[in-house]
C-alpha positions in Angstrom: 129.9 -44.0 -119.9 129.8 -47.8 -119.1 133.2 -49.2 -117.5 133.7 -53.1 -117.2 135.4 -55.2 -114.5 135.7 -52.1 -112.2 137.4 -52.9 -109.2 135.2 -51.9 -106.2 134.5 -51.7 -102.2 130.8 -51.5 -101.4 129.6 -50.5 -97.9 126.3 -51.6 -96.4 125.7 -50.8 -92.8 129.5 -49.9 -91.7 130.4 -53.3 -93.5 132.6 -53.0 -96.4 132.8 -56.0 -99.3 135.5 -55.9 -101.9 133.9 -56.7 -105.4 133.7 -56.6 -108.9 131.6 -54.4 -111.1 130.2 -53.4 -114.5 128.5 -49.9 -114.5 126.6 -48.4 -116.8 126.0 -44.7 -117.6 128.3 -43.5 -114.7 129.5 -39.9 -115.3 132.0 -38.8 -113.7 132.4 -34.9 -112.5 133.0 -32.5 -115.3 132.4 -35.3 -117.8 129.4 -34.2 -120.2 126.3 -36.5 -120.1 125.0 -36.4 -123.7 121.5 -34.8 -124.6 118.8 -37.7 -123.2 121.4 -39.6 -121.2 119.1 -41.2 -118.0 120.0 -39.3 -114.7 120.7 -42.8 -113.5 123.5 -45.2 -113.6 123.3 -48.7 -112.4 125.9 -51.6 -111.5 126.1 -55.4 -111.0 128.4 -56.5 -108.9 129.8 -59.3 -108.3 131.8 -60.8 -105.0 133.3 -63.6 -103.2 131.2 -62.7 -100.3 127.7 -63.7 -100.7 125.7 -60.3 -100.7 122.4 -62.0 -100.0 123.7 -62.1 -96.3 124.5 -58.2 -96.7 122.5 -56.6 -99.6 119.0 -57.2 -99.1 116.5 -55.5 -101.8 116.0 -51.9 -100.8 119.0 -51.6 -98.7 121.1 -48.2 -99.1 124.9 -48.1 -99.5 128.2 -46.7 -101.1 129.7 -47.9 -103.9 133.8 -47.1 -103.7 135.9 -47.2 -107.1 139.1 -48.8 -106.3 141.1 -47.0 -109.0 139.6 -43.3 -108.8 138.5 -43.0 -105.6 135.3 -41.8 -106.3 131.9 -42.9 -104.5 128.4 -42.5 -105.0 125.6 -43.6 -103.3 123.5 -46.3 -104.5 120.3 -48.7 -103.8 119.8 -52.6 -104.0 117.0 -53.8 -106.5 117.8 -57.1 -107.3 120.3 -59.8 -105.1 121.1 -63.2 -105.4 124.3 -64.9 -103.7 127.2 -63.4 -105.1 125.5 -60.9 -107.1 123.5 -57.7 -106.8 122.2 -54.9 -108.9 122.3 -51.6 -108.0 121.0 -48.1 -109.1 122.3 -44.9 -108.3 121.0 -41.1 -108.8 123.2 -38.0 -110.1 127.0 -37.7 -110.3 129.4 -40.0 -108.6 131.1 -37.8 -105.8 135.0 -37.2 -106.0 
């Protein structure tokens, strides 16, 4: 499932960012993930903090959904300024 301007709150290091994001093949619990779907989801997101001064490549965090609730946890690959892309394994968590 790929969901566009997702509200989020990501958290790096016990500091939390509000953002934006679009997310691709994020299945949520109990949601069937189709024959040959990848095991991973990834996100870009977007903020008016500039993540390059809290998101360096390879850093671990959790990635909130505003609306659901649900988390997941996820790794920086890519960063610049007010963007970063993310990848995250498995089910988000409720």
């Amino acid at each position: 499932m790929d969901f566009s301007e997702v509200d989020v709150l990501i958290v790096l290091d016990g500091l939390a960012v509000d953002g934006t994001a679009d997310i691709r093949d994020w299945y949520p619990p109990g949601a069937e993930r189709p024959p040959g779907a990848p095991e991973q989801w990834s996100a870009s997101i977007s903020s008016e903090y500039p993540l390059t001064a809290v998101a360096p490549v390879g850093a671990h965090g959790d990635l909130h959904v505003d609306e659901t609730g649900a988390h997941a946890r996820f790794e920086v690959v890519q960063v610049a300024d007010y963007t970063a892309q993310v990848l995250g394994r498995g089910d988000i968590t409720p």
